[in-house]
C-alpha positions in Angstrom: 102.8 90.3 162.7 106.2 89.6 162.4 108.4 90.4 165.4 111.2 93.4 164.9 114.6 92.0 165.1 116.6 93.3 167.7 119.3 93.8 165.6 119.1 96.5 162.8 120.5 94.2 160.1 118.1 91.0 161.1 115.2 91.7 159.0 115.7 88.6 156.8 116.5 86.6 159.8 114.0 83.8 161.3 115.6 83.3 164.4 118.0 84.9 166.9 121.5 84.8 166.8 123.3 81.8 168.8 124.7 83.5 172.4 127.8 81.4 171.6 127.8 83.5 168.0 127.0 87.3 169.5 129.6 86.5 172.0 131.7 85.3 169.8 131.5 88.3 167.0 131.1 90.8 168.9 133.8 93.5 169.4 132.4 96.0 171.4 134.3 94.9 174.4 137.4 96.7 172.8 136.2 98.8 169.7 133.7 101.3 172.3 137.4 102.9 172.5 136.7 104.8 169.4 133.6 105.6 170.4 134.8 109.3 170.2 135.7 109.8 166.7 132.5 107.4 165.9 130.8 110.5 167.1 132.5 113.0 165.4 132.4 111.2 161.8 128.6 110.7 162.8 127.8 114.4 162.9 129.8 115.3 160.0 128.1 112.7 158.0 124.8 114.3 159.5 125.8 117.5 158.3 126.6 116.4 154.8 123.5 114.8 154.8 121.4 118.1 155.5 123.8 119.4 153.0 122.4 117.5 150.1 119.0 117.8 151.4 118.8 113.9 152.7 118.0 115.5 156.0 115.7 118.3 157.3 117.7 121.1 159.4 115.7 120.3 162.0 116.6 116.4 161.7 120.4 117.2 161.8 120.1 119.7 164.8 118.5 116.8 166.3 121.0 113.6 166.0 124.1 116.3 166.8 122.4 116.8 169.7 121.6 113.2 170.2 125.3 112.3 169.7 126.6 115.0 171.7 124.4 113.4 174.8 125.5 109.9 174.2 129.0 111.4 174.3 128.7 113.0 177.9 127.2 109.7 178.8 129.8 107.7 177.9 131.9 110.2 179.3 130.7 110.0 182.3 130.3 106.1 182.8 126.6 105.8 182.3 126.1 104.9 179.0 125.6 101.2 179.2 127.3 98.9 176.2 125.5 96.1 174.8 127.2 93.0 173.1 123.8 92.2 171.3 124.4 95.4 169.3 127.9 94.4 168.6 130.1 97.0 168.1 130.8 100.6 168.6 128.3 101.7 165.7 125.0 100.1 166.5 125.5 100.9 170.2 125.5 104.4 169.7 122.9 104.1 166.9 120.7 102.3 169.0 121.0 104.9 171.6 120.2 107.7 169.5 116.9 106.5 168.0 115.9 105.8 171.9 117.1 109.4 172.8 115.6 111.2 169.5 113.4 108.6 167.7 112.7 108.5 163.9 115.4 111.3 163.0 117.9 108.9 164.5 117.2 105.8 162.1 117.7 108.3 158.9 121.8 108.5 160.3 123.4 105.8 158.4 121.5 106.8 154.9 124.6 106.5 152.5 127.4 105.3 154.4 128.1 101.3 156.0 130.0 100.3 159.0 132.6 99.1 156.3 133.5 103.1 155.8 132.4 103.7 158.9 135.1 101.7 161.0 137.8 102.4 158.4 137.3 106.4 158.9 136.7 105.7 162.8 140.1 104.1 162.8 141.9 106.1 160.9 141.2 109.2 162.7 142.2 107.2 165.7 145.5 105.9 164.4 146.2 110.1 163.3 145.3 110.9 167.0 147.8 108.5 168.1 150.6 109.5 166.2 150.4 113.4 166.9 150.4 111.9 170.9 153.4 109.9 170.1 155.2 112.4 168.0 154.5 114.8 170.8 156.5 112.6 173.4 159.1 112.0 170.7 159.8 114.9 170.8 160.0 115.3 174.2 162.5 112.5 174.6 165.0 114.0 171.9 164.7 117.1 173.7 165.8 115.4 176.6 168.9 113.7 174.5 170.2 117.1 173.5 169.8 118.2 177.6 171.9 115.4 178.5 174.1 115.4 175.6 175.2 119.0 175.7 176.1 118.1 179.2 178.5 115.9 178.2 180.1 116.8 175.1 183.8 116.1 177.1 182.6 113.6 179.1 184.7 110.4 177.9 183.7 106.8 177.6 184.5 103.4 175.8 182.8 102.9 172.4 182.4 99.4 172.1 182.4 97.0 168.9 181.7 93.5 169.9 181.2 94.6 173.2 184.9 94.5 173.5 186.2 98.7 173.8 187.2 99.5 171.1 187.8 103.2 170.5 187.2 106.3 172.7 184.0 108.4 172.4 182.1 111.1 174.5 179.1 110.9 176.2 177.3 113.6 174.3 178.9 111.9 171.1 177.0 108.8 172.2 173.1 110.2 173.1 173.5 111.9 169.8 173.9 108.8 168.3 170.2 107.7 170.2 168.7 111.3 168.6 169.3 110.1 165.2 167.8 107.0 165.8 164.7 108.2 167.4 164.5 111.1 164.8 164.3 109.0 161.9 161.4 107.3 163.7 159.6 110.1 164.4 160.1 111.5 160.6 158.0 107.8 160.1 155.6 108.5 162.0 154.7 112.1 160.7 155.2 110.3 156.9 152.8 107.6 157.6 150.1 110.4 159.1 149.8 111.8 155.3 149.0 108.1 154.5 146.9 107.8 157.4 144.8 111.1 157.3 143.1 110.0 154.0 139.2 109.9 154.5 136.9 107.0 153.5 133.8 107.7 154.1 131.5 107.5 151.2 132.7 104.3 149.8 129.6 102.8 152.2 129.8 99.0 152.5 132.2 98.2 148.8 130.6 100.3 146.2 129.8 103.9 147.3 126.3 105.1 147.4 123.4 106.6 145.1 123.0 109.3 147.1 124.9 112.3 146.2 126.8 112.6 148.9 129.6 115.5 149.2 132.5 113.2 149.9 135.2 116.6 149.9 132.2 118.3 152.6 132.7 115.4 155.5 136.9 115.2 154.5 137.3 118.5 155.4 134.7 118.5 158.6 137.1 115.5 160.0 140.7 116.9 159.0 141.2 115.0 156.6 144.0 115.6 154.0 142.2 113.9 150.9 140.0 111.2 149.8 140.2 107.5 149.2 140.1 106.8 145.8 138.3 103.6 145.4 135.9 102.2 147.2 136.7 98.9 147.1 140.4 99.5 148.6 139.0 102.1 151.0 137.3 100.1 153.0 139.0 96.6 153.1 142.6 98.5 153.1 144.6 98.0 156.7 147.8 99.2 155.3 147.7 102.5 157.7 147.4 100.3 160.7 150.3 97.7 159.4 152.3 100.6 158.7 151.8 102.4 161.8 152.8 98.6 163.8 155.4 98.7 161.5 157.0 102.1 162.7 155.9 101.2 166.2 158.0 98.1 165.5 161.0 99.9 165.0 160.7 102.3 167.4 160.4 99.7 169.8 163.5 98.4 168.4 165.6 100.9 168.9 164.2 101.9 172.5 165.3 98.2 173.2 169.0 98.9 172.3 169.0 101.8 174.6 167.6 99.5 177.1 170.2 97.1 176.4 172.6 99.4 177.3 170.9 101.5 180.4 170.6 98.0 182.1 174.4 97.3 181.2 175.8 100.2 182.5 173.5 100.3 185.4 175.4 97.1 186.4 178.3 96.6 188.7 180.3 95.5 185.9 180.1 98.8 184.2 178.9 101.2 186.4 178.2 104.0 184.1 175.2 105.4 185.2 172.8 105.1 188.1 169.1 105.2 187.7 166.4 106.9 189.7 165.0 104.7 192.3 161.7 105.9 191.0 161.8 103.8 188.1 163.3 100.4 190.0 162.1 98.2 191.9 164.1 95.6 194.6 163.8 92.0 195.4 161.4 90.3 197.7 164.5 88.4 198.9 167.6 90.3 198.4 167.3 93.7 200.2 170.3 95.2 198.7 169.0 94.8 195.1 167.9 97.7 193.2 167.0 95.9 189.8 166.5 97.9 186.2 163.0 96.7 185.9 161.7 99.3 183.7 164.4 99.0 181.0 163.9 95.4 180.9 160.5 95.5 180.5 160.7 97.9 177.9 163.2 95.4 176.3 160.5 92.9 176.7 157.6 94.7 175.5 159.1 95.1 172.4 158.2 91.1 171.2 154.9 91.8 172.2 154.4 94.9 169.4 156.6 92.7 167.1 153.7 90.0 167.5 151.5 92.5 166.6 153.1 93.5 163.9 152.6 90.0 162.5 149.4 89.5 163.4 148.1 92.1 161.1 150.1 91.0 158.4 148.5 87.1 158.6 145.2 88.7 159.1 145.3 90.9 155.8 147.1 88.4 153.6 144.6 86.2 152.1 141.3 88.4 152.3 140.2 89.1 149.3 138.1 92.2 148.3 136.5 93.9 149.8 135.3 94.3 153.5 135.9 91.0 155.4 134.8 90.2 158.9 138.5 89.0 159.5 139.2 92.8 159.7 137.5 92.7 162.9 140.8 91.8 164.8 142.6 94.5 163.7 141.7 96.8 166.1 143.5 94.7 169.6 146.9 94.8 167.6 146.9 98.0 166.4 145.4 99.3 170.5 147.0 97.6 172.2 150.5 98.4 169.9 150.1 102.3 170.4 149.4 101.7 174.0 152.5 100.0 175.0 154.4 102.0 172.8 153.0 105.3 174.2 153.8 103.9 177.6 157.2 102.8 176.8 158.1 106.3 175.0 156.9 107.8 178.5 159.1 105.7 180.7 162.5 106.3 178.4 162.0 109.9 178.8 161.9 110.3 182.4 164.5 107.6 182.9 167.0 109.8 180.4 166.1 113.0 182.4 166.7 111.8 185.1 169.7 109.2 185.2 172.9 110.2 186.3 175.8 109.7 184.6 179.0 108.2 186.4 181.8 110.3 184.7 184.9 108.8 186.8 183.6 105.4 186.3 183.3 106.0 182.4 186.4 107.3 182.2 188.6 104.5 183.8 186.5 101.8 181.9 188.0 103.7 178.5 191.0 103.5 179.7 191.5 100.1 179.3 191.4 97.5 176.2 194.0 99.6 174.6 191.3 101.8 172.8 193.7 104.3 171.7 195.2 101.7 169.5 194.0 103.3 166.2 195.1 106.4 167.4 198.7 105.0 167.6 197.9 103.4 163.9 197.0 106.9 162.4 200.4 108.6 164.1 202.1 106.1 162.0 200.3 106.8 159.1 201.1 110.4 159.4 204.5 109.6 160.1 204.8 108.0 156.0 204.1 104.7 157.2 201.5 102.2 154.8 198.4 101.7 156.9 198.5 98.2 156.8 202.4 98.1 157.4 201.2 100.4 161.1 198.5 98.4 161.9 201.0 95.4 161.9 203.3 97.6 164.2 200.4 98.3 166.6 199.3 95.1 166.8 202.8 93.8 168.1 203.1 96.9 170.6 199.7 96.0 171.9 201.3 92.0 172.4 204.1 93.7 174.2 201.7 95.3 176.3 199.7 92.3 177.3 202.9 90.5 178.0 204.0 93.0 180.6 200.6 94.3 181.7 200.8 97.7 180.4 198.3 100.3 178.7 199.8 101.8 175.4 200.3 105.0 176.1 202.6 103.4 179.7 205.3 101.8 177.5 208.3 104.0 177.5 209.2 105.4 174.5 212.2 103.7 173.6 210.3 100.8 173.7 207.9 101.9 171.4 210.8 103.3 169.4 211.9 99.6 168.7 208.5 98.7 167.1 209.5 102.1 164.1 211.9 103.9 164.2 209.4 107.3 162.9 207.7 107.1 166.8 209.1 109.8 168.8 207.9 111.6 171.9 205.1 113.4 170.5 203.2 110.0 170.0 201.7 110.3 173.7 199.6 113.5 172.7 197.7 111.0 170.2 197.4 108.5 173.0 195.5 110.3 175.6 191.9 110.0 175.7 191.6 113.3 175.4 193.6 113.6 172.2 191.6 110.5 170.5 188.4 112.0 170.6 189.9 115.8 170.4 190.9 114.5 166.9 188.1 113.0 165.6 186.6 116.5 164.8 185.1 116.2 161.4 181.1 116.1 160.8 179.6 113.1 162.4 183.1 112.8 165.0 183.1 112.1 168.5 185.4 115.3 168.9 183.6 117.8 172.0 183.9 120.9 169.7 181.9 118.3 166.3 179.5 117.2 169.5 178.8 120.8 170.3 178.2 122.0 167.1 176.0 119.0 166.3 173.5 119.3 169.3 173.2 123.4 167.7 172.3 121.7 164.3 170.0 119.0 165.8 167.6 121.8 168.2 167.1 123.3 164.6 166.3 120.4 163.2 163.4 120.1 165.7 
């Protein structure tokens, strides 16, 4: 009598796997994660099943059950994962027929792990992206807090990192909403790409079974069906995509950092962070270091990596289902996990840092960054832009020379640079007046900034 494999695909097998091999190939040390939605696309498959008359009532009532157990179990930390069953699926699977017997082996009529994974992933990735949409929002919430704080609050706007013209505060977190809104309009685009279901296609070619492919859509949330089976499932694009978007995201969270840990230093001063998210030096007691910004900064290779990874892994398989696929899942994990974790930090750090208004203010006070302003009073004045950019550019000389801001040169000194200057030049030099006049849609100006945080709480 032939002995029964101990795997449920090892009937033509003559011996056992290698234990280099099923260590080796066997993913169940990261894919039990999903063992969750493996459960719920179980029982809806179940369901279509008794649908279409594959299984008794009585059968279905009995692996729901079964799978509902096996979820409390894991739940609770006793269900005990095997890497001789390999994966997420035959775990479970294996544990149902021991909880329910023969009912339990009739499951996986119809369907493959290749449809199975690729459905069990998918609903994942969608679960991820309504978390991370969800702290998105959060943070841009946040950004409009802060910013309508600051709608007068002046700073230097730098190009270069050399100041270049005045701004506002407010003016400048908008500028990190728009960012962070475009990725989050990504994110909900890519769920409609995402939230397609393909289950049914089995392992490449469908099934002879006359399965109700709309039934078990509609069970799981799904917004519509895969349309071939050979794309649905050997297709990653959803989980390159959602790296992709991650990518970015990261990105841009990295440019805030880049600026947080800037003007958290000495040499800018601009704002001070809570000590809750810093951490000191083991030899330098006075330090209190921007660790959490930098690492954020960091992180952001490590998702880029993934990023790549997924596109070397998927661009020389050819169709259908490969086993390549298998090392999808620690990229696109371990990608929403430090993104998710990231997204969490920036939003406390934003509540809760506090601006340095003096500080700001003095710091846009120098590098002449009302030069343009003096420019555009020319320019009003009848004189050629080029022809008062010339002009600025020698009063700014001048200034240098004798250690002056513009707006300190007297202004019959000014008056020998053209002779159109006259006293009312000094209400375009201010700070005040440089932003005050920028007051067009997408300006710095306070009343623009005001009016802009209204538009964007709409908007969300």
């Amino acid at each position: 009598m032939a002995k029964i494999p101990s795997k449920p695909w090892g009937g033509r097998f003559s011996e056992p796997t290698n234990k280099f091999v099923e260590r080796f190939s066997a993913s169940v040390d990261f894919d039990h994660r999903l063992y969750e939605y493996d459960i719920l696309g179980s029982i809806a498959h179940a369901e279509m099943l008794s649908q279409i008359g594959v299984l008794t009532d009585s059968e279905c009532s009995a692996i729901t059950d079964g799978l509902n157990k096996i979820r409390e179990e894991i739940d609770g930390g006793v269900f005990e994962w095997s890497i001789v069953l390999e994966d997420v699926h035959m775990n479970i699977e294996a544990r149902l027929v021991d909880l329910i017997g023969e009912p339990g082996k009739k499951l996986h009529t119809g369907r493959s792990r290749n449809d199975q994974i690729a459905t069990d992933m998918r609903l994942w990735t969608r679960d991820q992206i309504d978390q991370i949409t969800i702290k998105q929002t959060v943070i841009l919430g946040h950004l409009l807090d802060k910013a309508e704080g600051h709608v007068g609050t002046i700073m230097p706007g730098f190009t270069h990192l050399q100041v270049a013209q005045p701004i506002t505060f407010g003016h400048h977190l908008l500028a990190w909403f728009e960012m962070l809104y475009r990725d989050r309009e990504r994110f909900l685009e890519c769920r409609h790409r995402v939230n397609i279901s393909p289950l049914g296609s089995a392992a490449l070619a469908g099934t002879s079974f006359p399965i109700d492919r709309e039934f078990t859509a509609k069970k799981l949330g799904f917004e519509g069906l895969a349309l071939n089976s050979l794309d649905a499932v050997s297709d990653r694009d959803f989980a390159i995509e959602f790296a992709a978007i991650a990518s970015m995201t990261l990105s841009h969270l990295s440019r805030w950092c880049e600026e947080l840990v800037a003007w958290n230093s000495p040499a800018f001063d601009f704002i001070e962070l809570p000590d809750s998210f810093c951490t000191g030096s083991s030899i330098m007691p006075q330090k209190k270091n921007p660790d959490v910004p930098e690492l954020i900064r960091g992180k952001t290779g490590r998702v880029f990596g993934n990023l790549s990874s997924l596109l070397v892994l998927t661009k020389s398989q050819p169709l259908a289902y490969n086993r390549d696929n298998q090392e999808d899942k620690e990229a696109l994990f371990d990608t929403a996990d430090t993104l998710q974790d990231c997204l969490f930090a920036i939003g406390e750090i934003i509540a809760t840092m506090s601006p340095r208004v003096d500080n700001m203010r003095s710091f846009a006070e120098k590098g002449f960054a009302t030069a343009t302003d003096l420019a555009d009073y020319l320019v009003r004045k009848g004189v050629p832009f080029r022809d008062a950019h010339a002009i600025v550019g020698h009063v700014v000389a001048e200034a240098l020379e004798k250690g002056l801001a513009i707006h300190e040169i007297e202004l019959t000194q000014l008056q020998q640079f053209s002779d159109v200057i006259d006293a009312d030049v000094f209400d375009s030099l201010t700070l005040e007046g440089s932003v005050a006049a920028r007051k067009h849609l997408g300006g710095t100006a306070p009343e623009t900034v005001r009016s802009a945080i209204q538009t964007a709480r709409k908007r969300l």
